[in-house]
VMD Tcl script that draws the C-alpha trace (Angstrom):
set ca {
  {129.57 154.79 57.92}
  {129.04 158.32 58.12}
  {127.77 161.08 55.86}
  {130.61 162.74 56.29}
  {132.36 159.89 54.61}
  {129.99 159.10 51.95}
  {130.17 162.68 51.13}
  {133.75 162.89 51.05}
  {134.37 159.84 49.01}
  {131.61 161.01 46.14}
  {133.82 164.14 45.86}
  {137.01 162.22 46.06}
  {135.18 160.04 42.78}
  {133.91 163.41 41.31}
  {137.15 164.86 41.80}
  {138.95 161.23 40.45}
  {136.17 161.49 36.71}
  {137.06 165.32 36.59}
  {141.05 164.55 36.49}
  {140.56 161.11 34.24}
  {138.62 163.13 31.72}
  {140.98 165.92 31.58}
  {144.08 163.80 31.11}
  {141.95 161.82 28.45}
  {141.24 164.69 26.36}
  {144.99 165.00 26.29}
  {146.13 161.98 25.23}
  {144.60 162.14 21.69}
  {146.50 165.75 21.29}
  {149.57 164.14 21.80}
  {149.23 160.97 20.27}
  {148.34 163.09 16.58}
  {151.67 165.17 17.58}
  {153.61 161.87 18.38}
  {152.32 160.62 14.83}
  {152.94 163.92 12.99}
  {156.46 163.84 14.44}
  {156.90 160.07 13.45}
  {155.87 160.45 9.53}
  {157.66 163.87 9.03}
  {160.49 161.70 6.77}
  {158.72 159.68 4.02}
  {159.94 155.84 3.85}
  {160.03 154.33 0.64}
  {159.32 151.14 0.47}
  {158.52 147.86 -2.72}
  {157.49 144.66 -1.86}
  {159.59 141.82 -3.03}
  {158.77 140.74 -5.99}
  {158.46 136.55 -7.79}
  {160.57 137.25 -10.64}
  {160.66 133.32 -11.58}
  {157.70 131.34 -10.51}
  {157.85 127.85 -12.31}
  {154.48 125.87 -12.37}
  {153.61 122.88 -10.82}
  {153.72 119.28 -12.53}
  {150.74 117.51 -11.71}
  {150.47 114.11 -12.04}
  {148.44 111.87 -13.39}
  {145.91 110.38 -10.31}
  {145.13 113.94 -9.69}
  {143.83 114.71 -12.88}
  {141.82 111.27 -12.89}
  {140.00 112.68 -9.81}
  {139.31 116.17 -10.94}
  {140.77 117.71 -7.89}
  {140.19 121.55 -6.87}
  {141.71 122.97 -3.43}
  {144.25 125.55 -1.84}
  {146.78 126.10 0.36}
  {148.52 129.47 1.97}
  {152.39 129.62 1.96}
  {154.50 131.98 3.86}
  {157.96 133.41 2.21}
  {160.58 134.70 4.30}
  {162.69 136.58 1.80}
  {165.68 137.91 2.89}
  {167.88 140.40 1.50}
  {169.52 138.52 -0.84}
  {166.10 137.27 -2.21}
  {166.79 134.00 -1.03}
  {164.07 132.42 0.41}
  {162.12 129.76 3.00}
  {158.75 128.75 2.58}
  {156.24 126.97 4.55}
  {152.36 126.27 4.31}
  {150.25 128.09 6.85}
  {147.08 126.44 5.41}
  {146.87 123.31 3.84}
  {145.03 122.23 0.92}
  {143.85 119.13 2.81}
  {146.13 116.82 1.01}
  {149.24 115.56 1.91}
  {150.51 114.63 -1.84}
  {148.94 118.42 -2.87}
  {150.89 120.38 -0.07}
  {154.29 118.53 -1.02}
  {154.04 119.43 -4.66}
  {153.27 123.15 -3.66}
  {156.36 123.44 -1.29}
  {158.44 121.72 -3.91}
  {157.36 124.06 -6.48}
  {157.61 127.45 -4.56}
  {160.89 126.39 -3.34}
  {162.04 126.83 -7.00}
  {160.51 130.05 -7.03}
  {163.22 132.94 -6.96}
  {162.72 136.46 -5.59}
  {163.67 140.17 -5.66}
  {164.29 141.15 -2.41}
  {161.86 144.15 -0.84}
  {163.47 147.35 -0.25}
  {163.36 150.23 1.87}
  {165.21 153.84 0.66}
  {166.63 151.61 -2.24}
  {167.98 149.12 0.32}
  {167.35 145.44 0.04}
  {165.66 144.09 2.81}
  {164.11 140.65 4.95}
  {160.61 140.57 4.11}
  {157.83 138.17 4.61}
  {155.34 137.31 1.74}
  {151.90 135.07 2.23}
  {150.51 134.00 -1.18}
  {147.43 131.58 -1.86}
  {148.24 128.28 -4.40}
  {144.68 127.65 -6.29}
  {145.02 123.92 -7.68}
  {142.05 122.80 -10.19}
  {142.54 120.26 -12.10}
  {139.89 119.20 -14.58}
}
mol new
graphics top color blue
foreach p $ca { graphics top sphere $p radius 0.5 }
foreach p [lrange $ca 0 end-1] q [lrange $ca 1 end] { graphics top cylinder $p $q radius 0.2 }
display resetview
């Protein structure tokens, strides 16, 4: 290679930072406009809200053993505050995870809503069992 080449190519990279910088120093300019722009309405928005949330019935092995655990459960609520429900986590029992779900599917829910519009809305919540 010659040093006419190296040359040329450590200009073409100084030349290549030079531009990348510039255009970089840009980008956060416009993103803060693009953002501005974006929250210039205000959104109003309420979570949905467990208006009836019946409690478990535990039965009798589990307080013989003294049991203590938790699951997570995931609520799709849709706009009618209907809802499905699922465990993301589970407590480590079988029996225990069953009487959650059949529990929280008794729960009922208002549904979220957005500029006084109900709408679909997903909910996690953590189920603490002790039992003593």
């Amino acid at each position: 290679m010659s040093i006419r080449y190296i040359k040329a190519m450590s200009l073409l990279s100084i030349a290549y930072l030079f531009v990348f910088f510039s255009f970089s120093s840009v980008r956060p300019v416009l993103a803060s406009q693009v953002f501005k722009i974006g929250t210039s309405e205000v959104a109003k928005y309420a979570d949905a809200l467990a208006v009836e949330c019946p409690q478990p019935e535990i039965p009798a092995s589990l307080h013989e053993e003294c049991y203590k655990s938790f699951c997570l459960a995931r609520f799709c609520i849709n706009h009618e505050g209907k809802h499905e429900v699922t465990i993301v986590s589970s407590s480590g029992s079988d029996e225990v995870d069953e009487i959650a779900l059949s529990t929280l599917r008794r729960w009922k829910f208002k549904p979220a809503m957005l500029n006084g519009k109900p709408v679909q809305s997903v909910r996690k919540i953590k189920v603490e069992f002790e039992v003593e």
